[in-house]
DSSP file (Angstrom, degrees, kcal/mol; ACC not computed):
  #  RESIDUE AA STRUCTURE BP1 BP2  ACC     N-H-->O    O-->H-N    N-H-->O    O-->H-N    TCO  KAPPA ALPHA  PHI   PSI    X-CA   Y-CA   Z-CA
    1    1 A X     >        0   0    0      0, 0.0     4,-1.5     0, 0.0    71,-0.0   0.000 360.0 360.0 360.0 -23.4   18.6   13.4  -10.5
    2    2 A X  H  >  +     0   0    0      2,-0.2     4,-1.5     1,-0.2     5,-0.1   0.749 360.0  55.9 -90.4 -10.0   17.3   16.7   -8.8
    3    3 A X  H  > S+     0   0    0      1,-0.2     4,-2.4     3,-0.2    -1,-0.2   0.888 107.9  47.4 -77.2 -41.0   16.5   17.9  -12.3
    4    4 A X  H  > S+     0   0    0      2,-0.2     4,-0.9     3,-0.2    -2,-0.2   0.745 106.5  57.0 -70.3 -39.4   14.5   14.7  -12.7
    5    5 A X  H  X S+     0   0    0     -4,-1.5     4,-4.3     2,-0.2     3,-0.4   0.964 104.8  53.2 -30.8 -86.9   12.6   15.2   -9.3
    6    6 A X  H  X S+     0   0    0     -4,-1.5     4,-1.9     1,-0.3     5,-0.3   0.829 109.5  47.8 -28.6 -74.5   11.3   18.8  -10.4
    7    7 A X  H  X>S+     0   0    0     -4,-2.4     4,-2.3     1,-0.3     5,-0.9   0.818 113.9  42.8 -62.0 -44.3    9.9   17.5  -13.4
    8    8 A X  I  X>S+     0   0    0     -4,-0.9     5,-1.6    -3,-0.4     4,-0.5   0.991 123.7  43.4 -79.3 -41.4    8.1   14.6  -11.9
    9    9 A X  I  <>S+     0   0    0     -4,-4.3     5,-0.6     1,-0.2    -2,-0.2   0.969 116.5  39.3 -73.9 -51.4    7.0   17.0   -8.9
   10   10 A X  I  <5S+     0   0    0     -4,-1.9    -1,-0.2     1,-0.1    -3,-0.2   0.828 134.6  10.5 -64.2 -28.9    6.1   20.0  -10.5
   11   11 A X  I  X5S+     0   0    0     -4,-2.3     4,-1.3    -5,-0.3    -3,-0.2   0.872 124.3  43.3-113.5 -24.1    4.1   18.4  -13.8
   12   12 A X  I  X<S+     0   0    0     -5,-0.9     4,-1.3    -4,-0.5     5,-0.3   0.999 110.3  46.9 -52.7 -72.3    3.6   14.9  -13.4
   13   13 A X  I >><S+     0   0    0     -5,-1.6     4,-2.5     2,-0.2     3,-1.1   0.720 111.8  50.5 -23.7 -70.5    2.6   14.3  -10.2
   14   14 A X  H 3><S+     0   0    0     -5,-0.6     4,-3.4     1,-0.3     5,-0.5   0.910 112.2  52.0 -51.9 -78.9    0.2   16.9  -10.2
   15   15 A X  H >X S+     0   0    0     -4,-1.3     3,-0.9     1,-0.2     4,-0.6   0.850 108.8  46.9  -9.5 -81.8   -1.1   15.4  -13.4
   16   16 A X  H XX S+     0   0    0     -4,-1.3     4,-3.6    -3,-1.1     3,-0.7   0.808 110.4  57.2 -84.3 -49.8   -1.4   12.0  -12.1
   17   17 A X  H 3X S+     0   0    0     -4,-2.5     4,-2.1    -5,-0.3    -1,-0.3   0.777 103.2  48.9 -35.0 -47.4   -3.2   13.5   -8.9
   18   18 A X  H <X S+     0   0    0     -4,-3.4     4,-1.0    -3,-0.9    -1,-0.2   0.627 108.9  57.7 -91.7 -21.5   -6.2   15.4  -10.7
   19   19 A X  H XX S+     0   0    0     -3,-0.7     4,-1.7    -4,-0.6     3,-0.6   0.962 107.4  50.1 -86.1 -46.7   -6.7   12.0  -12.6
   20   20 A X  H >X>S+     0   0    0     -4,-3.6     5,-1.1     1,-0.2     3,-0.9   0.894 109.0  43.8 -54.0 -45.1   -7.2   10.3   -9.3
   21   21 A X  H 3<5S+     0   0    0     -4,-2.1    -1,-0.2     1,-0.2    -2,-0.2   0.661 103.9  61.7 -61.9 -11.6   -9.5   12.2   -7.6
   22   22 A X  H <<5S+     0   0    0     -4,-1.0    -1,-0.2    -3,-0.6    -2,-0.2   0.834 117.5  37.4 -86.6 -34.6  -11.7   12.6  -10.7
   23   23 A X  H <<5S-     0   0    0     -4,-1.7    -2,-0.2    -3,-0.9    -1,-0.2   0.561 123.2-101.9-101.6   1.8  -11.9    8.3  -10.3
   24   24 A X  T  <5S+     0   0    0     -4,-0.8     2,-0.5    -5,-0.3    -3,-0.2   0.851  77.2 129.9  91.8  41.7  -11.9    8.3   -6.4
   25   25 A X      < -     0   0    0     -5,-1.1     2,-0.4    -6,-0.1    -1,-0.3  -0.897  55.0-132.5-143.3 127.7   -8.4    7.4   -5.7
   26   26 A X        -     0   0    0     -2,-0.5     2,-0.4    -3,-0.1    -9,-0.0  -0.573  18.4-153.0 -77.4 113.1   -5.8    8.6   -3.7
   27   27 A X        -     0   0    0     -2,-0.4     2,-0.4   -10,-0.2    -6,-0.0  -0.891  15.5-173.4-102.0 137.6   -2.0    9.1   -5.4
   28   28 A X        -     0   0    0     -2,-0.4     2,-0.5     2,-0.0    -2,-0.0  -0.941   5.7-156.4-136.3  90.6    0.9    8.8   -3.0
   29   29 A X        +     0   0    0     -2,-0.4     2,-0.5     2,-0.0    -2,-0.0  -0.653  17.1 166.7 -54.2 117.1    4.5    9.5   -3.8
   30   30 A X        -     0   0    0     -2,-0.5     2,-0.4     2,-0.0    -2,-0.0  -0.868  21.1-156.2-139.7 137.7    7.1    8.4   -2.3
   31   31 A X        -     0   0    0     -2,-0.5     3,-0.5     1,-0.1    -2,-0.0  -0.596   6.4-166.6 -91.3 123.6   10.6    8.6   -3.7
   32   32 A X  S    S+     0   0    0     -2,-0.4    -1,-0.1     1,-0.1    21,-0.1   0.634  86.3  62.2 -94.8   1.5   12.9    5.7   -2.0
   33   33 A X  S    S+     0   0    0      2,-0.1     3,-0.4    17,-0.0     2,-0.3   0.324  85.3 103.1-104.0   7.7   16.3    7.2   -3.2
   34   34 A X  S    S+     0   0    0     -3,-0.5     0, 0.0     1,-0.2     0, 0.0  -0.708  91.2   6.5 -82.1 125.4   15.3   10.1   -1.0
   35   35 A X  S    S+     0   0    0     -2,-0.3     2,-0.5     1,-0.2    -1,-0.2   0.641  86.8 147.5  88.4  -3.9   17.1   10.3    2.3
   36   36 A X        -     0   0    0     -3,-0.4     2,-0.3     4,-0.0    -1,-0.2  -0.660  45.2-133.3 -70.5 131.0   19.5    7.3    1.3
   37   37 A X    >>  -     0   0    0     -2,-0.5     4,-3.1     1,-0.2     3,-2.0  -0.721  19.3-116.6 -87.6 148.2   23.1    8.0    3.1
   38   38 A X  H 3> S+     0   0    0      1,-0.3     4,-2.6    -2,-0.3     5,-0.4   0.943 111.2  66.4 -57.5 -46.2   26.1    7.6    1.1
   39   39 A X  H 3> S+     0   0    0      1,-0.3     4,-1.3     2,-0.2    -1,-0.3   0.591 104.7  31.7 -34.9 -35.8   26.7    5.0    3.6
   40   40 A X  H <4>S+     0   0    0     -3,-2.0     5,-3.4     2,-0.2     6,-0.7   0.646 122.2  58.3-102.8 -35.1   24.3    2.6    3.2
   41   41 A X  H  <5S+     0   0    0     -4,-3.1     3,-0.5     4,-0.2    -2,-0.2   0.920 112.4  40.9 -77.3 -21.5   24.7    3.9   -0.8
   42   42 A X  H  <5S+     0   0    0     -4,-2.6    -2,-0.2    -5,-0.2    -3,-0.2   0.891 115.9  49.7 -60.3 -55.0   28.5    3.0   -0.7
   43   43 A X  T  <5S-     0   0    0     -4,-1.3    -2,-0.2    -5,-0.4    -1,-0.2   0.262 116.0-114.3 -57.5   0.5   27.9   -0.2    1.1
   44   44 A X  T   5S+     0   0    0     -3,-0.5    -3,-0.2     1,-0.1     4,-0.1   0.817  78.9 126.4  53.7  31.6   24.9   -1.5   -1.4
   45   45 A X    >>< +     0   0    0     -5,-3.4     3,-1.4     2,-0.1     4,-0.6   0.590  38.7  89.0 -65.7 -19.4   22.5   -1.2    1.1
   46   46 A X  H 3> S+     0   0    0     -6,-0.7     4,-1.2     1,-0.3     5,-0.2   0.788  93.6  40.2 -76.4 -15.4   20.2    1.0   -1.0
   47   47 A X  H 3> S+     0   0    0      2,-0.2     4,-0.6     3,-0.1    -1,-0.3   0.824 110.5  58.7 -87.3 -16.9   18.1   -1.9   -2.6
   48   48 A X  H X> S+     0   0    0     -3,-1.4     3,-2.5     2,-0.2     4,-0.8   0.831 116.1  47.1 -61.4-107.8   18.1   -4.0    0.8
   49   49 A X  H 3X S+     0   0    0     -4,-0.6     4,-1.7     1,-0.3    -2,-0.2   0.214 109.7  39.0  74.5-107.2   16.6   -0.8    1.6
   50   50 A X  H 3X S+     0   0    0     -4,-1.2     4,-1.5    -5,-0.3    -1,-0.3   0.571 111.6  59.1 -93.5 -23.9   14.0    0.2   -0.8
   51   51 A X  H <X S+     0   0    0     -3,-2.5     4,-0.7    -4,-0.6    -2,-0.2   0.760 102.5  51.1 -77.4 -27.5   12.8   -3.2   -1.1
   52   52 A X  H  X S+     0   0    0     -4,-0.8     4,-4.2     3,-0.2     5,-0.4   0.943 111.2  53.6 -66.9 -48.3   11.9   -3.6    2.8
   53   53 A X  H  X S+     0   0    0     -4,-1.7     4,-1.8     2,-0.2     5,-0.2   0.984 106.9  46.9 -59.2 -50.2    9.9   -0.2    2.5
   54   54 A X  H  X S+     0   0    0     -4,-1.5     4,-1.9     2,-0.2    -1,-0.2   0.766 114.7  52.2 -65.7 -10.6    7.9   -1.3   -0.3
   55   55 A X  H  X S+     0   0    0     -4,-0.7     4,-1.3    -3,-0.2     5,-0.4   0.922 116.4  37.0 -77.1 -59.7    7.2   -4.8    1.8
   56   56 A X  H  X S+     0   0    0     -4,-4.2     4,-1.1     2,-0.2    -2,-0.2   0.858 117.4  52.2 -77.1  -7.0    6.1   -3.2    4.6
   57   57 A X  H  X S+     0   0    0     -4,-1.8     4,-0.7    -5,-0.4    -1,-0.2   0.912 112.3  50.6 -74.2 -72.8    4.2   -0.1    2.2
   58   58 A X  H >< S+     0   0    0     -4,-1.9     3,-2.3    -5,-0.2    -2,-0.2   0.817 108.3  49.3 -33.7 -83.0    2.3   -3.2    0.3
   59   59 A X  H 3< S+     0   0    0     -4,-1.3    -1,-0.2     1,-0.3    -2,-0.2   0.811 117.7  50.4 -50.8 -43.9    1.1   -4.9    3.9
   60   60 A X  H 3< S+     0   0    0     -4,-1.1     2,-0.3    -5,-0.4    -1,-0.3   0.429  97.0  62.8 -56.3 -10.2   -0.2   -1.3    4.7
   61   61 A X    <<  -     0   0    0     -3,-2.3     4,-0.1    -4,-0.7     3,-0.0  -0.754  62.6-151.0-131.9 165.7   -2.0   -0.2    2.2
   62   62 A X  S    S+     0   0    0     -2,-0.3    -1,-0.1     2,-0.1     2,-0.1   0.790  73.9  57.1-116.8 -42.1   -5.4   -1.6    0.9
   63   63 A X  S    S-     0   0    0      1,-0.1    -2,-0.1    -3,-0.1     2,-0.1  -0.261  99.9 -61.5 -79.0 178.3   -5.4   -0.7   -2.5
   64   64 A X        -     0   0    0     -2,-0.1     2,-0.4     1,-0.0    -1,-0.1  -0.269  44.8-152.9 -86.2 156.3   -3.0   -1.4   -5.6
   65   65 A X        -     0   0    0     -3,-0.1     2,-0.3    -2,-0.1    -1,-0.0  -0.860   1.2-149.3-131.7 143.2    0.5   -0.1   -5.5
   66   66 A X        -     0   0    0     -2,-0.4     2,-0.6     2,-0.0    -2,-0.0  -0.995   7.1-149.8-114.7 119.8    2.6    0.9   -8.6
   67   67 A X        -     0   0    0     -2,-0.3     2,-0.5     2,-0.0    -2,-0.0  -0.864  17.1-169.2-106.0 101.4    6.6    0.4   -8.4
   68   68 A X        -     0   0    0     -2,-0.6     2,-0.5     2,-0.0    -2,-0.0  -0.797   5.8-167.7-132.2 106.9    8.5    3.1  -10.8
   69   69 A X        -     0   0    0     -2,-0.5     5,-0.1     4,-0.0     2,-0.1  -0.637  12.5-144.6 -53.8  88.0   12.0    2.8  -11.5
   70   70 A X    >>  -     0   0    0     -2,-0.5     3,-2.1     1,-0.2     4,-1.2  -0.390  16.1-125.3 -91.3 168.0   13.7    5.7  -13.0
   71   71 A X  H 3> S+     0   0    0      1,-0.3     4,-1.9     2,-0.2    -1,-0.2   0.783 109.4  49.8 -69.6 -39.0   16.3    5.4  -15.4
   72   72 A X  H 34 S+     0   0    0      1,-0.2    -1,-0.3     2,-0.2    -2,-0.1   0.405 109.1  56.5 -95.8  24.1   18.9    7.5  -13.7
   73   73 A X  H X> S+     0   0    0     -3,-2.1     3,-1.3     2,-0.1     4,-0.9   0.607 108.0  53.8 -84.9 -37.9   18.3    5.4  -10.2
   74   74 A X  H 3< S+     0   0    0     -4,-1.2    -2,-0.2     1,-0.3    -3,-0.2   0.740 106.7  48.2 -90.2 -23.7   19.0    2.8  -12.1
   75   75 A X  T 3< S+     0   0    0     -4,-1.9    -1,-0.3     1,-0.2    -3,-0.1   0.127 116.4  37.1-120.0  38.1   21.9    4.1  -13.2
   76   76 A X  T <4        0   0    0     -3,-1.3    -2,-0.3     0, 0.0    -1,-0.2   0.529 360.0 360.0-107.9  -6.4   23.3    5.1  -10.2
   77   77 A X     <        0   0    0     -4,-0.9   -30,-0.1    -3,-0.0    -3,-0.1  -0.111 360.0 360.0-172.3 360.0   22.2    2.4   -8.3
């Protein structure tokens, strides 16, 4: 997973950044599998979770919000 991090931060992101400001938009990451404690990930909290932050991110925010699941969250998950 941390290999998979690096990659998104150091070229995507970046990427994805330059394309927004060239249209007048603001790009925001935020990782939800970041900060999870094995408790809550041993106990199958982490989709209770990560689904409350993206309700209360969605009420917050005024523009459109993009949800992206990567494959090896999914398969640890």
């Amino acid at each position: 997973m941390d290999a998979e991090r690096e990659a998104l931060q150091s070229t995507a992101y970046p990427e994805v950044q330059t394309f927004c400001q060239k249209h007048g938009l603001m790009f925001e990451v935020v990782d939800l599998r970041w900060g999870i404690q094995n408790t809550e990930a041993t106990d199958h909290m982490t989709t209770e979770l990560c689904l409350e932050e993206l309700d209360r991110c969605r009420k917050t925010s005024i523009g459109p919000a993009f949800v992206v699941r990567s494959s090896i969250a999914a398969a640890s998950a």
